[in-house]
C-alpha positions, 0 to 999 in steps of 0.5 A: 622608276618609270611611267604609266598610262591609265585609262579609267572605264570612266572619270570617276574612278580618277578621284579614289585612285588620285587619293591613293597613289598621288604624293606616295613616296616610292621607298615607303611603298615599294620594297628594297627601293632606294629612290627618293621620288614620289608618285605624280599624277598629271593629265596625259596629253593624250586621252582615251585608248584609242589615242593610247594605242596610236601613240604606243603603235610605233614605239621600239617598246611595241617591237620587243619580243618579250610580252612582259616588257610591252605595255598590258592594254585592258579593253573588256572592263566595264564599270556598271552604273550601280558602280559608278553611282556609288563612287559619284554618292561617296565624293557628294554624300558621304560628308565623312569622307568628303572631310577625309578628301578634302584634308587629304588635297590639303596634304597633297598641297603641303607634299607637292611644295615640299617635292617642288622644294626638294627637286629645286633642290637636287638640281642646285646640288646636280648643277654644283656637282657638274659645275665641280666635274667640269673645273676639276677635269679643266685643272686636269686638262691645263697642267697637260697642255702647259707641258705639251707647249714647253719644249726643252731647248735643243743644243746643236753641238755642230755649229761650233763656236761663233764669230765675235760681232755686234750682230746677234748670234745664230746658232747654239740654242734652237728653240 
């Protein structure tokens, strides 16, 4: 998949969009998917439009003709206070869902283990598998270079018989 970079009006709306989209395993979400990871949200290093914009600013991705490629950048929206008070009464009030969130981090604990298990995972298996790549073009390689070093023995035909002495003998065969 991908990434984003998502500026919230303010920090509050974090909360409900972390709670629906953190841990959420791409293939049961998305249709016609095939891949095994899951949604992950983190902290950027960069925070606020402004610093968005900057770092976006010189990207090949910005230099592309195709709008539809480019990153959509949302500056009008606003959140009104009544908006914002009623998210900030929901996660301090509402004792329902403050139950509902709290069993849901707890989840997202057990979830985010059983990623950290499963990617250590896949990359023992990827290691194996390079590991498996790298003997196996090595065996390819070793049976060429033992032919290439053998050379067949040349018979030199013109050098006729030799004289009988204790010295060695040239000639003959010419390795």
């Amino acid at each position: 998949m991908g990434f984003a970079f998502i500026n919230f009006v303010d920090p509050v709306y974090i909360l409900d969009f972390y709670l629906e989209f953190h841990c959420m395993k791409w293939s049961e979400t998305i249709a016609n998917c095939n891949s095994t990871k899951y949604v992950e949200i983190v902290y950027a290093n960069m925070q606020g439009i402004d610093e968005i914009k900057r770092e976006l600013k010189d990207k090949n991705i910005m230099k592309k003709n195709d709008n539809n490629i480019k990153p959509i950048i949302f500056e009008d929206v606003r959140a009104t206070q009544a908006d914002i008070d009623e998210v900030l009464t929901k996660y301090t009030e509402n004792t329902q869902f403050i139950e509902n969130y709290t069993q849901r981090l707890n989840q997202f604990k057990e979830l985010e283990e059983q990623i950290k298990e499963q990617k250590k995972q896949n990359k023992a298996a990827e290691k194996k598998i390079k590991k498996q790549k790298t003997e196996k073009k090595e065996e390819e390689k070793q049976p060429q270079k033992d032919k290439l070093s053998i050379k067949p023995p040349i018979i030199d035909h013109d050098s006729g018989p030799q004289p009988q002495s204790n010295e060695p003998k040239s000639g003959g065969l010419k390795l």
